[in-house]
N, C-alpha and C positions, 0 to 999 in steps of 0.2 A: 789330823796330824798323827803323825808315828809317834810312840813311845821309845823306838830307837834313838841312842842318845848318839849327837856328834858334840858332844863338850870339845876336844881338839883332834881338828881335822889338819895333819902335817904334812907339808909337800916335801916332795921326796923327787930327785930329779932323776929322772929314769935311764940317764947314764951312766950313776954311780953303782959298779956291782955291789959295792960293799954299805952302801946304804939301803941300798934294797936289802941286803939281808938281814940288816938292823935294822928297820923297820919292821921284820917280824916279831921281834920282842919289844918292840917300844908299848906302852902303853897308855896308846888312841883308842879314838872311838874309830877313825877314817884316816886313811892315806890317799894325796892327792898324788898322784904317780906322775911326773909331771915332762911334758916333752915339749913342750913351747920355752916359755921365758928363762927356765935352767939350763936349756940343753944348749949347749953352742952350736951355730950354724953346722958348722965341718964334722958334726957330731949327731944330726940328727937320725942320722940313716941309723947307723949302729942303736943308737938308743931306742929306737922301734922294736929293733930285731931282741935287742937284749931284755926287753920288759917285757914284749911277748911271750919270751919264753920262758922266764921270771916266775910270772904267772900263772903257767901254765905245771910249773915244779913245783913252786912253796905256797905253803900253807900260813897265810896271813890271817888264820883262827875267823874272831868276829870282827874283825876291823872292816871295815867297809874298803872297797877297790875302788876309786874313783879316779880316770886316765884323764890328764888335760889332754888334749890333743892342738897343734899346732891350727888356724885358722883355717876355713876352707877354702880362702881367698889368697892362700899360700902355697906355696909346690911342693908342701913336707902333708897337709893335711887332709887328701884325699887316701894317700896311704896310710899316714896314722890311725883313719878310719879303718881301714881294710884289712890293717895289721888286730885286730882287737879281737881274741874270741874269749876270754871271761874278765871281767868288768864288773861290778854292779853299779857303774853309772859312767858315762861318758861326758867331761867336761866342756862346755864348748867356750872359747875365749873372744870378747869382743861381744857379747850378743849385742845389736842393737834396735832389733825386733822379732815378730814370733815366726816372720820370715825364714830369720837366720835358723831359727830351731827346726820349720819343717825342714829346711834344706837335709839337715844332718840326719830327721830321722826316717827320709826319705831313705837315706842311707844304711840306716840300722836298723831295721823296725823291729827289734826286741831286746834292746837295752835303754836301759830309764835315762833320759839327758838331764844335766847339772847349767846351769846360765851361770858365764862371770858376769857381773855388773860391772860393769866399770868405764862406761864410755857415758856424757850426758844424754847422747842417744839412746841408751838403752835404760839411764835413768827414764829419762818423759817416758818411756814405754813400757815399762817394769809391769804394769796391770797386764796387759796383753800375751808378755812374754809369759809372766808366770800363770793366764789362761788355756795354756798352751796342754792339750791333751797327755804328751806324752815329759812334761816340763814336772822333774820333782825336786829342785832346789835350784837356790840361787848361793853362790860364792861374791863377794864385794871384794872389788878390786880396788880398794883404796888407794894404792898406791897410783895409779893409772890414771884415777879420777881425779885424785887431786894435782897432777898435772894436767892433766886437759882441761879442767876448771881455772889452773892459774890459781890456787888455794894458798895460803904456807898451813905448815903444819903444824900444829897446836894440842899441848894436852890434854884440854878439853872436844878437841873436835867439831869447835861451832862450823867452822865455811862446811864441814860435809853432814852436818847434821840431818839438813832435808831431802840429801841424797839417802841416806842411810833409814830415815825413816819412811821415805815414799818407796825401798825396796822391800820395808816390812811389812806396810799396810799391804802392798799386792801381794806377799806371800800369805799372810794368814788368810787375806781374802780367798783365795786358792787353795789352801792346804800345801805349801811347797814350805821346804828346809830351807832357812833362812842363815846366813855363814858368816860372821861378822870377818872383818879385813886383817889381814897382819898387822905386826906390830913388828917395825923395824929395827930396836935397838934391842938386839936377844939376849944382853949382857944386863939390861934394865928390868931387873924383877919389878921393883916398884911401880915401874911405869907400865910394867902388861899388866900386872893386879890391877891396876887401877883401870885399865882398858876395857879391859877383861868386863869388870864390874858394871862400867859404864853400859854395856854391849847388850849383858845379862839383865840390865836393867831395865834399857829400852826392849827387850825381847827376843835378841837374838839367840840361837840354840848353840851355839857355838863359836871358837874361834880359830881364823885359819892360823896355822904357826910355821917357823919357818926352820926351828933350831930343835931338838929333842929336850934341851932343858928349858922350856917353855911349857912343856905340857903338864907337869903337876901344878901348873900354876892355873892352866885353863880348866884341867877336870875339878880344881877344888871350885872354882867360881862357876861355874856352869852344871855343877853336880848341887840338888838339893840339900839345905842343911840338916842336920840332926834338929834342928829347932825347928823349920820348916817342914821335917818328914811329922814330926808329933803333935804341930796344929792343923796337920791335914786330916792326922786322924782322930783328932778329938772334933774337928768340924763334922766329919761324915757322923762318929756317933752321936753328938746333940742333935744332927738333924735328923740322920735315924730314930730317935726318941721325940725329938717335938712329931714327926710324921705321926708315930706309933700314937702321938695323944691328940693327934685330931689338930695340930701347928703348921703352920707352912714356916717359916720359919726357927730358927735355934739363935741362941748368944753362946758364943763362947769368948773368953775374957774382955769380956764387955763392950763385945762387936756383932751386929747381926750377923750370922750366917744363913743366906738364900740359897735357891738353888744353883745359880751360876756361881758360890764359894765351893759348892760340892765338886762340880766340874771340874773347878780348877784344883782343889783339893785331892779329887783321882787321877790326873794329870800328873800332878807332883807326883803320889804315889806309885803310878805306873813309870814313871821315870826313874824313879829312885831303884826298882825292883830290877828293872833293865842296866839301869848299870852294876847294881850288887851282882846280876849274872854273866855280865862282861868278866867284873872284876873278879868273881867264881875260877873261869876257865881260863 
């Protein structure tokens, strides 16, 4: 897995000029550039031409480019393909197997593809999709899924829970960026914190957002704490020292530390140093 951090990945719909250029000062990890579900029908054409060229002017620093693109099973999204030449990930919408993904990157063979989840098809098949050679993250289309499921929707999130969790065992299986769902009520701080945490909890690396005051709510929960950056380095030195005496193990406040604490331990660390250098420039 990358140390590159997506704590909040914001969709930005790709016919707004003046959100495009606010979105170069917002401060994300990733922008989903988005030309399917925001763009109006009567609207797609233009919004091609106009993010194409977006892209091709402004300096979006280190934020990640990610373009949904309209489906390939639609008449907006073989040109949406055709229109792209800098990107650092091409989103594909609907996936519902690894099918879908050769299709697209029969299409582009040198940009990295992004899977939405969000159809139960492409849940049952999330291993396969995220097996996928050229497959480096997955987005959760919660909204999507929990109508196609017939779900209601609930704070806790039980009816998608096994949705959400069988997309994370096939990502970490794989090494793919895993992107937890929006959060619909952008006016509800409480209720994305709480989302937020839930997301962070089960292991997701990020949250997709949908508003700009959203996102100091994601980077704080998704960014390592100051209390988590100092037991990670108090883990590596006790086990560097029990090593140095002949220990395979260390304690530190009166918990084993093994060698898969270290890991995660460096993990945290290289994450935390990735975003201090986001948040640098």
């Amino acid at each position: 897995m990358t140390a590159r951090p997506y704590r909040s990945v914001l969709y930005i719909p790709g016919s707004k000029e003046r959100a495009l250029e606010k979105a170069k000062t917002l401060p994300v990890d990733a922008i989903i550039f988005d030309l399917e579900d925001a763009v109006a029908v009567d609207e797609k054409a233009n919004a091609r031409v106009l993010l194409a060229e977006t892209l091709k002017t402004t300096d979006y620093g280190a934020r990640a480019r990610i373009i949904r693109i309209n489906g390939l099973d639609t008449e907006w999204g073989a040109d949406d393909v055709a229109s792209i030449t800098k990107a650092d990930a091409v989103l594909l919408p609907k996936v519902n197997s690894a099918a879908n993904v050769q299709t697209l990157a029969d299409m582009i063979p040198d940009i990295p593809i992004w899977a939405m989840m969000e159809t139960p098809m492409g849940i049952l098949n999330a291993a396969e999709i995220a097996a996928h050679p050229r497959l480096q993250g997955f987005v959760l289309g919660t909204n999507d899924l929990a109508k196609d499921l017939n779900t209601q929707f609930r704070a806790d999130r039980e009816p998608l829970l096994t949705s959400l969790q069988l997309c994370l065992l096939a990502a970490r299986a794989h090494g793919v960026v895993a992107i937890d769902g929006v959060y619909n009520a952008f006016k509800d701080d409480d209720g994305l914190r709480h989302e937020c945490e839930q997301g962070r909890d089960m292991g997701f690396d990020g949250k997709t957002l949908i508003h700009p005051a959203q996102v100091s709510i994601a980077n704080a929960a998704f960014a390592p704490s100051d209390a988590e950056i100092d037991l990670a380095r108090r883990q590596i030195d006790a086990f560097e020292q029990a090593k140095a005496a002949g220990q395979g193990v260390a304690v530190v406040d009166g918990k084993i530390v093994e060698n898969l604490h270290i890991v995660t331990a460096q993990a945290t660390l290289a994450k935390a140093e990735a975003i201090a250098k986001i948040e640098t420039n």
